[in-house]
Structure formats: structure tokens, C-alpha cells
N, CA, C and O atoms as a Tripos MOL2 file, in Angstrom:
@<TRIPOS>MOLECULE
protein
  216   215    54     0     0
PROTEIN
NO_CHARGES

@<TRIPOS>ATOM
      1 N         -23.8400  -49.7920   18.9110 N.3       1 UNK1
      2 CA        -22.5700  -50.1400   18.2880 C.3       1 UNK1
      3 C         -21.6020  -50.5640   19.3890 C.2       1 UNK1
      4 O         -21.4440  -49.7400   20.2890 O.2       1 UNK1
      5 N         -20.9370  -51.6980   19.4660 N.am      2 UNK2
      6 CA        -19.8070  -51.9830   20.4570 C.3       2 UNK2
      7 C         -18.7690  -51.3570   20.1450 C.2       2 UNK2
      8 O         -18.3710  -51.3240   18.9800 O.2       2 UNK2
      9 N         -18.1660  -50.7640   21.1210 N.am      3 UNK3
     10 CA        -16.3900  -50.3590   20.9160 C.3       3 UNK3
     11 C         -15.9150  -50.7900   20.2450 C.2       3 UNK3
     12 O         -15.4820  -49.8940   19.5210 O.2       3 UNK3
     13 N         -15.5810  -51.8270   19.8400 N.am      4 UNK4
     14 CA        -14.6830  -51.8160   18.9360 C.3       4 UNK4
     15 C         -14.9970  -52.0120   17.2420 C.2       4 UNK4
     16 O         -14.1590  -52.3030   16.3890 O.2       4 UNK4
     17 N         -16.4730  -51.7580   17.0330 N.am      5 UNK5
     18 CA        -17.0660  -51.7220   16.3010 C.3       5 UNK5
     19 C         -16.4850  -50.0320   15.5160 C.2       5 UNK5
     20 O         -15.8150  -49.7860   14.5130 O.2       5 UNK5
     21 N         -17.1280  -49.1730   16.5420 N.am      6 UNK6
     22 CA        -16.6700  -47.8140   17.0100 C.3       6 UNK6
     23 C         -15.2610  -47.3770   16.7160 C.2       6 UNK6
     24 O         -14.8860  -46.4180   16.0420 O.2       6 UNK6
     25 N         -14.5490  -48.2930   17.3720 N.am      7 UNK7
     26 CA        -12.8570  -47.8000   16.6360 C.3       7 UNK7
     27 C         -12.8580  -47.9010   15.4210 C.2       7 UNK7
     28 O         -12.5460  -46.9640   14.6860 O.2       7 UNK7
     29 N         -13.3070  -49.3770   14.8880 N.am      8 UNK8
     30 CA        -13.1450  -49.7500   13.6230 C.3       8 UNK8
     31 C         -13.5410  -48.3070   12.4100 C.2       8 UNK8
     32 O         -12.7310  -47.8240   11.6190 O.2       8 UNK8
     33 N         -14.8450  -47.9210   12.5740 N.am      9 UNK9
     34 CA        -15.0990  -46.9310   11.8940 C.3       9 UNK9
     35 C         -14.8500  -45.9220   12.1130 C.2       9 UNK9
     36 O         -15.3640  -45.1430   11.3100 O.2       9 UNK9
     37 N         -13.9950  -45.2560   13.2070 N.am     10 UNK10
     38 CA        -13.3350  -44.5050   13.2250 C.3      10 UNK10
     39 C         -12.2670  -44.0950   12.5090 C.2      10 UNK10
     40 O         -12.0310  -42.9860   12.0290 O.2      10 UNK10
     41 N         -11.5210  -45.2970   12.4810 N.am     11 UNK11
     42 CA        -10.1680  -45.6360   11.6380 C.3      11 UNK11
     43 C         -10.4740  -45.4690   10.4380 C.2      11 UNK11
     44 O          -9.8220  -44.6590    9.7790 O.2      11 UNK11
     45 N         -11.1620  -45.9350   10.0580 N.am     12 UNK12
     46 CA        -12.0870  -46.0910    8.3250 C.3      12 UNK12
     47 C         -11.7390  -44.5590    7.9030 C.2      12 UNK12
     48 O         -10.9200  -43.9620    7.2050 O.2      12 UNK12
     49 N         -13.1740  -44.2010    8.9880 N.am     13 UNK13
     50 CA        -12.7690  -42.6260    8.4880 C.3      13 UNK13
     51 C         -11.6780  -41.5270    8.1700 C.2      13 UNK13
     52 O         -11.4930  -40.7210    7.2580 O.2      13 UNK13
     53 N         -11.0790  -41.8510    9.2800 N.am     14 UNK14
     54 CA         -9.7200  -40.9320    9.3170 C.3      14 UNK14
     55 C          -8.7220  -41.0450    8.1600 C.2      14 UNK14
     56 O          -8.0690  -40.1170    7.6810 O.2      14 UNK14
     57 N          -8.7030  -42.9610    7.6060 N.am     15 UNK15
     58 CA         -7.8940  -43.1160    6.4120 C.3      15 UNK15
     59 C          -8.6890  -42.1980    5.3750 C.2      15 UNK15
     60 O          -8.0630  -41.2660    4.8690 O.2      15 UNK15
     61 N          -9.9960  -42.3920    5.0300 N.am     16 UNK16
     62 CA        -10.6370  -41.7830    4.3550 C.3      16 UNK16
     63 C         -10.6880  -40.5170    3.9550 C.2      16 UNK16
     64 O         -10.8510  -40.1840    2.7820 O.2      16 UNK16
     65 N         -10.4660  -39.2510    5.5140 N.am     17 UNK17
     66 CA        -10.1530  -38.0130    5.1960 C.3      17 UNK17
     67 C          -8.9640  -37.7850    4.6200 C.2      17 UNK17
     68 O          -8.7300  -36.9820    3.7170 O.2      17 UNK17
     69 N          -7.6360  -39.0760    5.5820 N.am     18 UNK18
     70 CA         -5.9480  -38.5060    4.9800 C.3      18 UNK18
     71 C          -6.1630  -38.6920    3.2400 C.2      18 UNK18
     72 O          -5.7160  -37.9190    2.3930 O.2      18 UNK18
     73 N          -6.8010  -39.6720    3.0370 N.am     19 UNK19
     74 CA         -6.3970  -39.9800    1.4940 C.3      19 UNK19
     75 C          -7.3480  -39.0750    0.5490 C.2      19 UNK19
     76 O          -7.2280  -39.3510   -0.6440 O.2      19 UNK19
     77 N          -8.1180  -38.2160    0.8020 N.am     20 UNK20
     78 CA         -9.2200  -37.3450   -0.2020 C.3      20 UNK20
     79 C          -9.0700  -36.4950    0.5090 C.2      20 UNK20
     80 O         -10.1740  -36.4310    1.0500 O.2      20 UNK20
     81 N          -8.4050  -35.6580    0.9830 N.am     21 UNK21
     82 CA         -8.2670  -34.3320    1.5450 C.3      21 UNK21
     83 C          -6.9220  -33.9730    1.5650 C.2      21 UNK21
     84 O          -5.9780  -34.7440    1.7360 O.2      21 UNK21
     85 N          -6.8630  -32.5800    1.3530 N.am     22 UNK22
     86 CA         -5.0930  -31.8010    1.4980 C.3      22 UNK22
     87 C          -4.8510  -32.3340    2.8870 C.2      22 UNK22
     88 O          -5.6250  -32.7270    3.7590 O.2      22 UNK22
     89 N          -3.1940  -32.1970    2.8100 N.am     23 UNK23
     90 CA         -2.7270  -31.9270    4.7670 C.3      23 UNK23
     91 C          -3.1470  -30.5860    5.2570 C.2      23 UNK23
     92 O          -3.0780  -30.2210    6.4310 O.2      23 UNK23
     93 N          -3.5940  -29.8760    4.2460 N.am     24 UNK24
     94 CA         -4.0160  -28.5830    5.1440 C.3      24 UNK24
     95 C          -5.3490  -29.0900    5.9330 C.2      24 UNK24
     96 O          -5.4920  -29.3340    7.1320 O.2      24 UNK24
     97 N          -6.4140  -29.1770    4.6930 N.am     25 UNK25
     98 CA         -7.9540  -29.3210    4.7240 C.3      25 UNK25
     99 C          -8.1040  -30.7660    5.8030 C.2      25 UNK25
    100 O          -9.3050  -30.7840    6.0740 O.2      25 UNK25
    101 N          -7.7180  -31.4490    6.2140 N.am     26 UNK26
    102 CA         -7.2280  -32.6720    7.1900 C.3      26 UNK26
    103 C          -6.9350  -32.0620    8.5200 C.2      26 UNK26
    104 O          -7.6300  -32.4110    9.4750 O.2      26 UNK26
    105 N          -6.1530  -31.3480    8.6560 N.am     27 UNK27
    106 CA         -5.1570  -30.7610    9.8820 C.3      27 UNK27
    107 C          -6.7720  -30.0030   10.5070 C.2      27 UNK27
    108 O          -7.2020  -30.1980   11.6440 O.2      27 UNK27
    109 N          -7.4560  -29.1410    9.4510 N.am     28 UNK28
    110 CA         -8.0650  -28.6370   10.1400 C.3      28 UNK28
    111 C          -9.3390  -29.3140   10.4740 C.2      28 UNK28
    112 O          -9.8410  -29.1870   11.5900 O.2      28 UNK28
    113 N          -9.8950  -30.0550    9.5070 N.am     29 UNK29
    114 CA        -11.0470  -31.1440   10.2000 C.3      29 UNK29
    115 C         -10.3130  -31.9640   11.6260 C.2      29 UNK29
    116 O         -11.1730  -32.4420   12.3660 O.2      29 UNK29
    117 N          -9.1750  -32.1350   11.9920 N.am     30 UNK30
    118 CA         -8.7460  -33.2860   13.1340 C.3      30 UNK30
    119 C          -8.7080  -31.5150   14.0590 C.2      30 UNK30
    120 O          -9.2690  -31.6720   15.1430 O.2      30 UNK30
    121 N          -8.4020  -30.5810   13.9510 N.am     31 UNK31
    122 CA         -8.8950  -29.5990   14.5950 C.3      31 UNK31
    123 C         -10.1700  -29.5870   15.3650 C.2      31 UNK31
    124 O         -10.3950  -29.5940   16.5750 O.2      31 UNK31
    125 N         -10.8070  -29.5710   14.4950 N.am     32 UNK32
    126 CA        -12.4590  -29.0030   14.5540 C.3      32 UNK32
    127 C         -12.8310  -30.3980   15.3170 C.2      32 UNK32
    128 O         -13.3240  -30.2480   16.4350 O.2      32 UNK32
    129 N         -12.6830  -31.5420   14.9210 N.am     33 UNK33
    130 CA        -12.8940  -32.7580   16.1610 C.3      33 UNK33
    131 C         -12.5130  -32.5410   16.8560 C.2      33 UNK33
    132 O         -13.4200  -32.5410   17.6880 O.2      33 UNK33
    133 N         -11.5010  -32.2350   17.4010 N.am     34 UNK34
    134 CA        -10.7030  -32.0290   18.7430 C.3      34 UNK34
    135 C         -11.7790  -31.1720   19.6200 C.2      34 UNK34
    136 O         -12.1920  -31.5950   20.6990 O.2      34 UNK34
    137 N         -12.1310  -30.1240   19.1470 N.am     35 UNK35
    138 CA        -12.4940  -28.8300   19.3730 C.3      35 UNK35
    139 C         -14.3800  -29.1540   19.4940 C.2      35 UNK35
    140 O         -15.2440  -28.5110   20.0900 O.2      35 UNK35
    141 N         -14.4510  -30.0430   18.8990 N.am     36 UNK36
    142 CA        -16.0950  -30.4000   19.1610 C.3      36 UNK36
    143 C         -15.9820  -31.6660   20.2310 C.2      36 UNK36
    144 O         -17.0020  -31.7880   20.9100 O.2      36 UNK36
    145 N         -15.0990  -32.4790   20.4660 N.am     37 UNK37
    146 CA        -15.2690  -33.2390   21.0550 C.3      37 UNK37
    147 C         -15.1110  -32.9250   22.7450 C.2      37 UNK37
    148 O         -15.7650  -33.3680   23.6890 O.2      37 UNK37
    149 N         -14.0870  -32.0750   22.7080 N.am     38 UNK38
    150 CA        -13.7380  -30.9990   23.8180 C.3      38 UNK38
    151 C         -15.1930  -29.8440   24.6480 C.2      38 UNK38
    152 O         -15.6530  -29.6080   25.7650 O.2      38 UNK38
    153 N         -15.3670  -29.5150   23.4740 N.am     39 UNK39
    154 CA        -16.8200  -28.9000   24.1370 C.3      39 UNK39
    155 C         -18.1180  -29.9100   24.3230 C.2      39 UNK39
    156 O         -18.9880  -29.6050   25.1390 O.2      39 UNK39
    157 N         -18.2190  -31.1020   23.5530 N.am     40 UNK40
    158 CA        -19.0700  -32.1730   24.1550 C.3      40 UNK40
    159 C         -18.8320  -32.4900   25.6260 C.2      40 UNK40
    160 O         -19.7110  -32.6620   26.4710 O.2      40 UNK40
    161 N         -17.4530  -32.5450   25.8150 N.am     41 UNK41
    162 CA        -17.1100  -33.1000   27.3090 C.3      41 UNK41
    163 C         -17.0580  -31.8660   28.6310 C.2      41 UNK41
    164 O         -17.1900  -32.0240   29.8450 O.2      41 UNK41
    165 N         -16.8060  -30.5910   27.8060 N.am     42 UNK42
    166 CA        -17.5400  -29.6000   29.0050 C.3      42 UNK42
    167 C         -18.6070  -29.4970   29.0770 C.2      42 UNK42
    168 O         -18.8650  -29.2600   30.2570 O.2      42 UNK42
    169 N         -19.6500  -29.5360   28.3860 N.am     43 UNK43
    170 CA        -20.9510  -29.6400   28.7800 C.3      43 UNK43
    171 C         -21.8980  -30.3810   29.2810 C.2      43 UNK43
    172 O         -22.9680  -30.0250   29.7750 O.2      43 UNK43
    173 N         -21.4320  -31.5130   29.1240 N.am     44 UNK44
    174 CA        -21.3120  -33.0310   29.8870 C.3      44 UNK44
    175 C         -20.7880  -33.0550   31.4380 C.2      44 UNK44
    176 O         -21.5480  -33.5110   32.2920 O.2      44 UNK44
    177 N         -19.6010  -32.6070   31.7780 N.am     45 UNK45
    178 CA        -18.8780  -32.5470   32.9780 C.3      45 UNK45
    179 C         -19.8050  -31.4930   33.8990 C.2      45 UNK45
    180 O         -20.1430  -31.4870   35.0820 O.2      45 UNK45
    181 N         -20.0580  -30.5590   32.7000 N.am     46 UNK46
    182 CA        -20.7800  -28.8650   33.6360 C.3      46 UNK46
    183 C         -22.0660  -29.4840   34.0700 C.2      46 UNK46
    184 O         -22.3930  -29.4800   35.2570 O.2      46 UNK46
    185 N         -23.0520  -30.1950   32.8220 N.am     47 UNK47
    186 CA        -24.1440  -30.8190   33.5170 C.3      47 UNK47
    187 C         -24.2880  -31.6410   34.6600 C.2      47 UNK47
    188 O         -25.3660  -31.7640   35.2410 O.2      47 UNK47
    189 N         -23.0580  -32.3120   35.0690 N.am     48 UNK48
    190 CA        -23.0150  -33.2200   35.6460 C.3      48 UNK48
    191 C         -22.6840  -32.8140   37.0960 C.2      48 UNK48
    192 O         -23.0380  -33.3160   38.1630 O.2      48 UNK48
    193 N         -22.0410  -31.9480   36.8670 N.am     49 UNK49
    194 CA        -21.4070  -31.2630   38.0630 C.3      49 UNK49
    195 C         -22.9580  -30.0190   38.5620 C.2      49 UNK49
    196 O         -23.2240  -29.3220   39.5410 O.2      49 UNK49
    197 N         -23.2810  -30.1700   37.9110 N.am     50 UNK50
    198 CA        -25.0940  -28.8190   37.8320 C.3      50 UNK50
    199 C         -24.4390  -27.5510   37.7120 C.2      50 UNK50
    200 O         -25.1910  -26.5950   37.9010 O.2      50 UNK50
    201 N         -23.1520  -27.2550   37.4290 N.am     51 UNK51
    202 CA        -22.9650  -26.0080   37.3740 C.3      51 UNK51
    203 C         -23.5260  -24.8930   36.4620 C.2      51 UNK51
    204 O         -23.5790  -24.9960   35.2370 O.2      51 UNK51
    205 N         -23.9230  -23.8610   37.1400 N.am     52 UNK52
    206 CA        -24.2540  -22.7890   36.1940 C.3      52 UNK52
    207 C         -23.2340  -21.7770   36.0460 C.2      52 UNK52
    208 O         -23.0570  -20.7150   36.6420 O.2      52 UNK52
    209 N         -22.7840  -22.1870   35.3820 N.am     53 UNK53
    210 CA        -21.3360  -21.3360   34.7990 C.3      53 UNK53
    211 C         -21.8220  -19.7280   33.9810 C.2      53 UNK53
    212 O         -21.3750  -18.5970   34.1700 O.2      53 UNK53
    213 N         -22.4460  -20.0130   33.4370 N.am     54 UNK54
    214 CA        -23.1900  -18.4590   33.0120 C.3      54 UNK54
    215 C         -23.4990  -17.6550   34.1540 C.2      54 UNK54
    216 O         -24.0190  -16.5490   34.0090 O.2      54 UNK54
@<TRIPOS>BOND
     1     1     2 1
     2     2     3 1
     3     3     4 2
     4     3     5 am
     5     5     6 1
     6     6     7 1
     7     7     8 2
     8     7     9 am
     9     9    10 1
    10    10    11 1
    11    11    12 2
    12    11    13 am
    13    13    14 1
    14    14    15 1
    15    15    16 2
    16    15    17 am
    17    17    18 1
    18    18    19 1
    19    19    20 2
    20    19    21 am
    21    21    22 1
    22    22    23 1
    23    23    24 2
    24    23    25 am
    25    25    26 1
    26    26    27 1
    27    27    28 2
    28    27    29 am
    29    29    30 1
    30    30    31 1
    31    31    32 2
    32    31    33 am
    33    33    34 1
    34    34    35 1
    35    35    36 2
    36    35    37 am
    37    37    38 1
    38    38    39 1
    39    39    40 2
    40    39    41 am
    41    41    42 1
    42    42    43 1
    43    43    44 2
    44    43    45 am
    45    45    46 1
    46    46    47 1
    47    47    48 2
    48    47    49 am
    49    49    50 1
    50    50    51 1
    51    51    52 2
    52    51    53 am
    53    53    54 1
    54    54    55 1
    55    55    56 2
    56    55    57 am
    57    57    58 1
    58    58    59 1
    59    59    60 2
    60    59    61 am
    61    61    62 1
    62    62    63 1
    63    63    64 2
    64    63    65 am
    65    65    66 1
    66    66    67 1
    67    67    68 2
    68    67    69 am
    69    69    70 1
    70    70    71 1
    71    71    72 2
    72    71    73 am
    73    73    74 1
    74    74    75 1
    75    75    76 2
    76    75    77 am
    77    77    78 1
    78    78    79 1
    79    79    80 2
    80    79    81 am
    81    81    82 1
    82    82    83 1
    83    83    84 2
    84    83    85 am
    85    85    86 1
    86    86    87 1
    87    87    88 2
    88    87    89 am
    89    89    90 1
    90    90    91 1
    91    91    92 2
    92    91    93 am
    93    93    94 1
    94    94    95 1
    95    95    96 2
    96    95    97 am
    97    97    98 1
    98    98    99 1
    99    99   100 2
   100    99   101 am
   101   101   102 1
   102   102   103 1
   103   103   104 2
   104   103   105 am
   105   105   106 1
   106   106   107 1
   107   107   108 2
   108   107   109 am
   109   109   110 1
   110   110   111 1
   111   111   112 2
   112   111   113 am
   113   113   114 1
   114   114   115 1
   115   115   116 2
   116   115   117 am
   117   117   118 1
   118   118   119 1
   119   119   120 2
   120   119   121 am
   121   121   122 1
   122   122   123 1
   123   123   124 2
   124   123   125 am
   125   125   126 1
   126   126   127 1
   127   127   128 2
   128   127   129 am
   129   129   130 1
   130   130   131 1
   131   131   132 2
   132   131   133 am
   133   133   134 1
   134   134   135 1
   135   135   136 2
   136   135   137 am
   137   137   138 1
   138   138   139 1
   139   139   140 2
   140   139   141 am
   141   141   142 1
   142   142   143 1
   143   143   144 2
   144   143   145 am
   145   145   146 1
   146   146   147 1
   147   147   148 2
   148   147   149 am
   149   149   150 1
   150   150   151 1
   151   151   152 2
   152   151   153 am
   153   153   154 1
   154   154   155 1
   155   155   156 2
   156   155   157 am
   157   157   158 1
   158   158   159 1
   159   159   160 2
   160   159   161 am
   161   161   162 1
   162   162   163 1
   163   163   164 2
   164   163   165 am
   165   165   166 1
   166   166   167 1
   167   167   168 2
   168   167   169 am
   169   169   170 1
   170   170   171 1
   171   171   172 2
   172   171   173 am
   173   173   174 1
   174   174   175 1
   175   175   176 2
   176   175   177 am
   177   177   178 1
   178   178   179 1
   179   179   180 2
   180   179   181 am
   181   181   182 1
   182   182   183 1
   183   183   184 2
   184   183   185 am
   185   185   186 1
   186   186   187 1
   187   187   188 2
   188   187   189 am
   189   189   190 1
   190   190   191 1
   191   191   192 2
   192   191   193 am
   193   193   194 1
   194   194   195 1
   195   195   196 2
   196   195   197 am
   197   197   198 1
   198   198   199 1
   199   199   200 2
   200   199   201 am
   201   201   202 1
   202   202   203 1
   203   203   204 2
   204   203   205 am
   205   205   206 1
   206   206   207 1
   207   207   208 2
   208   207   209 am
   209   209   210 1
   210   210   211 1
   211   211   212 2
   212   211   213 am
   213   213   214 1
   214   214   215 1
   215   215   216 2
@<TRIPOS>SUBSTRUCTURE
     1 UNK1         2 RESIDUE 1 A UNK
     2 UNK2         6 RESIDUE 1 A UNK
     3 UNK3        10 RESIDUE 1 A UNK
     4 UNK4        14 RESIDUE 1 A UNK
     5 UNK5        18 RESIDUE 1 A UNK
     6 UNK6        22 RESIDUE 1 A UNK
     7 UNK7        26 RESIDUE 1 A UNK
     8 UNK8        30 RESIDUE 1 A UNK
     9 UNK9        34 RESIDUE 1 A UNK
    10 UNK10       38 RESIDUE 1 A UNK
    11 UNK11       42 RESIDUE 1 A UNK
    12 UNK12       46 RESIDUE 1 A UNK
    13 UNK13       50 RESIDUE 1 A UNK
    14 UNK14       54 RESIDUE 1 A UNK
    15 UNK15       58 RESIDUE 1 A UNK
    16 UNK16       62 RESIDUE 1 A UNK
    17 UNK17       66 RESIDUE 1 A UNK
    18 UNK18       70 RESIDUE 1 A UNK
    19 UNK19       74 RESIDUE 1 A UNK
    20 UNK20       78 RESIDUE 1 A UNK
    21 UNK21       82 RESIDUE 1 A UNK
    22 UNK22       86 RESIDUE 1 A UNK
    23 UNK23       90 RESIDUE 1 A UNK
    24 UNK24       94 RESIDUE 1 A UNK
    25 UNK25       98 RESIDUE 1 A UNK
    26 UNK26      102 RESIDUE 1 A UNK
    27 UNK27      106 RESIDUE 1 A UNK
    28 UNK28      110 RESIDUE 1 A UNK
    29 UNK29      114 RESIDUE 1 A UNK
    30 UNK30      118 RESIDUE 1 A UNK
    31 UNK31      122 RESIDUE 1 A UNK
    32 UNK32      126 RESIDUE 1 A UNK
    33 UNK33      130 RESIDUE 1 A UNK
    34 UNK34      134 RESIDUE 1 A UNK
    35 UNK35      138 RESIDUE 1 A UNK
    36 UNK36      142 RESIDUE 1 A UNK
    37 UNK37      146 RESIDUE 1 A UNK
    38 UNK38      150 RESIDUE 1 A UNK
    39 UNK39      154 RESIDUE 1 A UNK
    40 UNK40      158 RESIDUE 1 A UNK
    41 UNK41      162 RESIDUE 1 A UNK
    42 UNK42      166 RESIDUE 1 A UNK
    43 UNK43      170 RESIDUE 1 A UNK
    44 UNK44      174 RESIDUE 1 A UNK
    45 UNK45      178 RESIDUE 1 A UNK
    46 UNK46      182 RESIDUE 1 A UNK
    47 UNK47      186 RESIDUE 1 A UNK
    48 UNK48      190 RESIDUE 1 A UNK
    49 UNK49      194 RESIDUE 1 A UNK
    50 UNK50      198 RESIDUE 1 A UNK
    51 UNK51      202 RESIDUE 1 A UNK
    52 UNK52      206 RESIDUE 1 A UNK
    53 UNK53      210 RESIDUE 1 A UNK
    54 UNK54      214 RESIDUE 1 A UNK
């Protein structure tokens, strides 16, 4: 998929959650992305770095 392919359906989605989901039930899915995308990138950085953090 090219970038901006990638944004595109990104955007899609996000209209998709605001408009069929509460502002609660929303707030907390853009949470939980945050929060998964965040631990994708420490484990990524930790691999990268070889750290054994455990």
C-alpha cells in the first residue's frame, strides 16, 4: 500500500468510528490506538536497540 493510499484509509476509518460510535466508545478506541501503537514502537526500538529489558 503507498502512503498515501494509507492515510487515505485511515481517514475513512476514523470518520467511520466518529459517525457509528458514542464520544465515549470513540475516545476510548483513539485510546487503545494510541496505546497499541505506542507499544508497537517500544518493541521495535527495544529490538533494535537488542535490549533485554526483562
Amino acid at each position: 500500500m503507498k502512503p498515501c493510499e494509507l492515510v487515505t484509509l485511515v481517514t475513512a476509518l476514523s470518520c467511520v468510528i466518529a459517525k457509528n460510535f458514542s464520544s465515549e466508545d470513540a475516545a476510548l478506541l483513539a485510546a487503545a490506538f494510541t496505546q497499541l501503537g505506542d507499544s508497537i514502537t517500544t518493541i521495535l526500538v527495544a529490538e533494535e536497540l537488542k535490549a533485554d529489558l526483562i
